[in-house]
C-alpha positions in Angstrom: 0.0 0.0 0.0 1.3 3.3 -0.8 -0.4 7.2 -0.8 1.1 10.4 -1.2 -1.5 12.5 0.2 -2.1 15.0 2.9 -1.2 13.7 6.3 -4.7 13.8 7.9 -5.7 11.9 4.6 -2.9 9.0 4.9 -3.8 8.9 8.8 -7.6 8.0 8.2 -6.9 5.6 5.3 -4.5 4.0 7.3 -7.2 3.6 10.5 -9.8 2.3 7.4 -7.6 0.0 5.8 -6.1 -1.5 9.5 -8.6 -0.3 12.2 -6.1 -1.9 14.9 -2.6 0.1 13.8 -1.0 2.3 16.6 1.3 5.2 15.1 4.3 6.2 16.9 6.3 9.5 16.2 10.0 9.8 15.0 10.7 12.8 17.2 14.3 12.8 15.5 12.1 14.7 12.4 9.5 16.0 14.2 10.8 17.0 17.4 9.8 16.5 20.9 5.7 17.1 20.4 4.7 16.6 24.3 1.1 16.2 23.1 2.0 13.0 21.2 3.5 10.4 23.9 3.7 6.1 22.8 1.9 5.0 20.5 -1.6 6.3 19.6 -4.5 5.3 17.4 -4.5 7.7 14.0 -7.5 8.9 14.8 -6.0 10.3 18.0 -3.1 11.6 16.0 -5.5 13.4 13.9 -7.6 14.8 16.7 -4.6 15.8 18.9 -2.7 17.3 15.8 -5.9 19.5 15.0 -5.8 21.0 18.4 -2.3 21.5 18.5 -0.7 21.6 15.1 -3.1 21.6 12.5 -0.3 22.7 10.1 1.4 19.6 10.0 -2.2 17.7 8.7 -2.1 19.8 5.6 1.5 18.4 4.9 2.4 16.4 2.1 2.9 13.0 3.1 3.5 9.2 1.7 2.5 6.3 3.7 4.1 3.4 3.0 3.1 -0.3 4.1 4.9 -2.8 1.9 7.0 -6.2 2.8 9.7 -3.9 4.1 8.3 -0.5 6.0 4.9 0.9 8.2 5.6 3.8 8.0 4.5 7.4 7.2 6.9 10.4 5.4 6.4 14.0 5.6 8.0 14.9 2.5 8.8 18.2 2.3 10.8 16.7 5.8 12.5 13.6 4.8 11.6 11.1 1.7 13.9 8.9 3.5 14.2 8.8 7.0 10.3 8.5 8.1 7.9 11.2 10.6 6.0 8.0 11.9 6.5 4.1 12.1 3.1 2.1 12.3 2.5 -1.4 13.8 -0.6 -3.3 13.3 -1.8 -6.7 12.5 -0.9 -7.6 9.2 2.3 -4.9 8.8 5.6 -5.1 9.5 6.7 -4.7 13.8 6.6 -1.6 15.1 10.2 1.0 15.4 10.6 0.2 19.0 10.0 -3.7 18.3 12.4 -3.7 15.7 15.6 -2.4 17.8 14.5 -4.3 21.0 15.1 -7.4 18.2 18.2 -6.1 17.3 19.7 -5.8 20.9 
């Protein structure tokens, strides 16, 4: 599966396509948002980035879920290093599961 779309767009197709997906941020692109701690349903991404930066839902974004990457770019921020890895049933493990297999 792959979109290029708007953020808030990417974020609701991925909660329609896999209902149970949890979105974590990559705060090394982003930043430290306080308002976005763990893991969170897309849906609550969208609703807590509405309250508190509705900019970044207007951004141009690709989310990719293929055999090697869940994950979402902003792409006017990185085409390569991704703004959020995704983990639900069906996709690949999560960011955090992946270096906890490494170690």
């Amino acid at each position: 599966m792959k979109l290029n779309e708007n953020l808030k767009i990417c974020l609701l197709a991925l909660e329609s396509r896999h209902p149970k997906s949890l979105v974590e941020i990559n705060e090394v692109v982003l930043g430290h948002l306080s308002f976005l701690t763990g893991a969170c349903t897309p849906s609550s991404v969208v609703e807590l980035l509405e309250i508190n930066a509705p900019h970044l839902l207007h951004a141009l974004a690709c989310l990719v879920i293929d055999a090697q990457r869940s994950e979402i770019y902003l792409v006017e921020q990185s085409q390569e290093v991704p703004a959020f890895w995704i983990s639900c049933v069906g996709c690949l493990p999560s960011h955090q599961e992946k270096q906890m297999q490494r170690a």
